[in-house]
N, C-alpha and C positions, 0 to 999 in steps of 0.2 A: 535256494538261490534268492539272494535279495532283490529288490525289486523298486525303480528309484519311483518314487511316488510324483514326482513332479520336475522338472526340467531345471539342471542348474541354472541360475539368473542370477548375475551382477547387481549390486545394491541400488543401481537406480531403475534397471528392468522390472525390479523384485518390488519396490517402490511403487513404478507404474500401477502393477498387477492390484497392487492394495487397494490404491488409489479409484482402479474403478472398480473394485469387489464394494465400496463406500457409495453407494447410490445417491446419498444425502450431497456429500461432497461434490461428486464428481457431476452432479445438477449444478450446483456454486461453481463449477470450472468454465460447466456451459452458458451460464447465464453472464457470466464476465468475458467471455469471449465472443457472445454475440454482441454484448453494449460494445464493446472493444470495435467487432467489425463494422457496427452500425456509428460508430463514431465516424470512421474511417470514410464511410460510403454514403453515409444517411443521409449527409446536408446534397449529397448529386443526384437524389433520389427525386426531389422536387426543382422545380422549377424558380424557386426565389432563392432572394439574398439574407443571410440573417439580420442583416445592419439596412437593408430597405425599407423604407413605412408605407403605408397606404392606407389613407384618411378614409376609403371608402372601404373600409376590409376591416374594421375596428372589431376588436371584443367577438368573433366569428367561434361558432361551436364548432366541434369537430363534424368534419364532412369528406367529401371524395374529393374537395378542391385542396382543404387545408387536414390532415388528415387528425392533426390534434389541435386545430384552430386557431386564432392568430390572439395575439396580446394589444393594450389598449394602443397601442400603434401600429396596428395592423399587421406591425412584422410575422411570419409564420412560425407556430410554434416549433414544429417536425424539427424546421433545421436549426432551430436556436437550441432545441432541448440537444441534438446530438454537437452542434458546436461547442455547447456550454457540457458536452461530454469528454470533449476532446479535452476543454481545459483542464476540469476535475480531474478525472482520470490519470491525465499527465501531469500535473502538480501530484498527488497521493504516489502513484510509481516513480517519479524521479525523486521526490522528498526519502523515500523510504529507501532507493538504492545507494541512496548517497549516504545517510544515515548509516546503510548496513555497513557501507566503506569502511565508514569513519568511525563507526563503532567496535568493530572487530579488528580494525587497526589498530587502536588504542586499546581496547579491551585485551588483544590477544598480548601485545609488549607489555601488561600492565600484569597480567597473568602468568606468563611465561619466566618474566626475568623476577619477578618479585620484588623483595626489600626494600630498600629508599623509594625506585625507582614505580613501586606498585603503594607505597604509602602515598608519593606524591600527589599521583594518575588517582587517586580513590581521597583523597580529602580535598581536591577540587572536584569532582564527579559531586560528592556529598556538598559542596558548597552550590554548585547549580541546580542540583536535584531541590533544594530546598524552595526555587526559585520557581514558582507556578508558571506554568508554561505556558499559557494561554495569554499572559502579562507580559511575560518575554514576546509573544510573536507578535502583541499589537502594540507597543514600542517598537518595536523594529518595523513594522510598517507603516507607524507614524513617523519615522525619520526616513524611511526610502519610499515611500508612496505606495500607492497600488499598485497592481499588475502581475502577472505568472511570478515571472522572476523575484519580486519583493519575496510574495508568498511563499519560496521554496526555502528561501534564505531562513526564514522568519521561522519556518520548520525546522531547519539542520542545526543553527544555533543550539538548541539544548534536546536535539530529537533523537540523536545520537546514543544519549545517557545510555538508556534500557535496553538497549545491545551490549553495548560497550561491560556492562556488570553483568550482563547473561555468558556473554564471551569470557571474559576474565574467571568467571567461574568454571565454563567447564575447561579453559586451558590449566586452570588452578585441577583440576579431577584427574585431568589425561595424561598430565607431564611427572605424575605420582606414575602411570603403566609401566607394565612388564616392557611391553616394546618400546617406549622410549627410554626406559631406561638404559634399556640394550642397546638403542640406536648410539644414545651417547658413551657406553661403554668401546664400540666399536670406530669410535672418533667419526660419527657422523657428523655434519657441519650442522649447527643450528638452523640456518636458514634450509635445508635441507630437512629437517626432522620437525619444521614450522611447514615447511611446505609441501610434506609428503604424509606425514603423519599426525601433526593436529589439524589441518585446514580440511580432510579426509574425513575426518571421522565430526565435525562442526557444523558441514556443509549443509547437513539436512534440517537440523534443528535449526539453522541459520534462515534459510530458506520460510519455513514454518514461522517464525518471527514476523520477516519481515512481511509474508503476506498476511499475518494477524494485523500488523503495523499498517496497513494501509488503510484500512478502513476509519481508522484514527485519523490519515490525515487527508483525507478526503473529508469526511466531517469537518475538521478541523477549516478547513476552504469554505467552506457551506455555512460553516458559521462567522467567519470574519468579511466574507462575501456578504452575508445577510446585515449585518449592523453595518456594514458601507466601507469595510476597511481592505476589499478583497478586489474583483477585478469591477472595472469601472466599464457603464456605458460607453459605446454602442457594446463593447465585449460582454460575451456571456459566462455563465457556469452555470452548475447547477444551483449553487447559493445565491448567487445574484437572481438568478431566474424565482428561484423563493420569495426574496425579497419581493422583487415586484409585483409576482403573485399575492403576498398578502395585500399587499394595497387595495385590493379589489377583493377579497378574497369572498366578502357577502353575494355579491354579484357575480362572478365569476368564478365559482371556488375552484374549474377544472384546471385555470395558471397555476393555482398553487399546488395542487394534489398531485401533476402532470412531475415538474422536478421532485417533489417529496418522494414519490414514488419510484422513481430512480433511484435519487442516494438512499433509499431504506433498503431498495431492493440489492443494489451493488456492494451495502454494508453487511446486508446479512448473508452474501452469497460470498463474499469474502472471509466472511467468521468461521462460515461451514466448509469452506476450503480449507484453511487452516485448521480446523479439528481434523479434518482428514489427511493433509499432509503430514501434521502430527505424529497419526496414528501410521502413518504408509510408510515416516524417515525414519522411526524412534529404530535405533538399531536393536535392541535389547530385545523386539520382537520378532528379530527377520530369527529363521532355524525354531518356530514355536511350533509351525503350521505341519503337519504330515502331511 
């Protein structure tokens, strides 16, 4: 009598299970979920404002009053470093799901239907690809200014691309299958066989992209933040918080090392998520395991 070695589980249960057999990963899950809550909670934790100064409170070390110490305006570090978390954060997640949108929307029509219609969609793709990206977002923030919203824009304009060519390829792989061939031998509707059976079997790699993707554009804020193109006084980030930190950095070096320390830690806890997701969505491995 055979004997089922482990519990049937649905692709994204089976996923789960991977997911936290990944010890490496699923630390990068927690460590992004705590910045996440501490975004959320951290600035109510203390008793100041992040946009308040106090001339008598200058340049203060860490202590039980300021718990990561105040900056050359006295303001307190605690709640600017998680304020300037919320902005980061939510610029790199919204940048990147919009990106996914827009990528796989195009990628997938550009893959699917082919001919003219995927020659066109891929010799402008290859004309903006050519176009350094970092050029494009700080023009586009030299014509709409600083702030969240410039930022995000500044991202999606050409951020898009490397979905859209990751997508296009595997709709280009999948619509070759046994089962859609079948689907369409059986007069399934297109939209029907885009929405039941390519967007199905995408999802996961999809997924896995975009949280590799994020860490790109959180960087990506931290660094037009830092040379002054990103959010503007009293507002914070973690780039901007960099910024000011170096200005003192001999004297004070814990301004700068306090954000640094953040976006290293949320980039590389995000990288190791995405190797893990990776390895937990890749369907080709789910049926390996006894």
């Amino acid at each position: 009598m055979e004997v089922i070695s482990r519990p049937s589980l649905n692709y994204w249960q089976d996923g789960w299970r991977r997911l936290k057999q990944n010890r490496v990963a699923f630390a990068g899950l927690i460590i992004i979920g705590m910045y996440i809550v501490l975004a959320i909670v951290g600035p109510k934790m203390v008793a100041y404002d992040y946009t308040t100064t106090n001339a008598s409170a200058t340049n203060l070390g860490m202590s039980s009053k300021h718990w990561f110490g105040t900056d050359k305006l006295g303001r307190d570090m605690w709640v600017r470093v998680w304020m300037g978390a919320r902005v980061s954060l939510t610029i790199g997640f919204t940048a990147a799901i919009i990106n996914g949108f827009i990528g796989v929307l195009i990628g997938g029509i550009s893959g699917y239907y082919g001919g003219i219609v995927d020659m066109l969609i891929m010799r402008m793709i290859d004309v903006l690809y050519g176009i350094p990206y970092i050029i494009v977002a700080i023009l586009v923030m030299m014509v709409l200014g600083s702030g969240m919203k410039a930022l995000i824009i500044a991202m999606v304009i050409v951020g898009w691309i490397g979905m859209a060519r990751f997508i296009r390829g595997e709709v280009l792989r999948l619509k070759e299958q046994d089962f859609v061939l079948a689907a369409k031998l059986l007069g399934v509707s297109e939209f029907k066989i885009i929405y039941r059976h390519m967007i199905p079997n995408v999802v996961g790699l999809m997924i896995t992209t975009l949280t590799m993707a994020v860490p790109g554009y959180i960087f990506s804020e931290a660094f037009l933040s830092y040379i002054g193109l990103g959010i503007q006084p009293p507002d914070c980030s973690w780039g901007s918080l960099a910024k000011i930190g170096a200005q003192s950095f001999r004297l004070y070096p814990y301004q700068l090392f306090i954000p640094a320390f953040f976006v290293s830690t949320t980039m590389l806890a995000l990288n190791l998520l995405g190797d893990g997701l990776r390895d937990a969505l890749d369907p080709k491995l789910r049926g390996q395991e006894k």
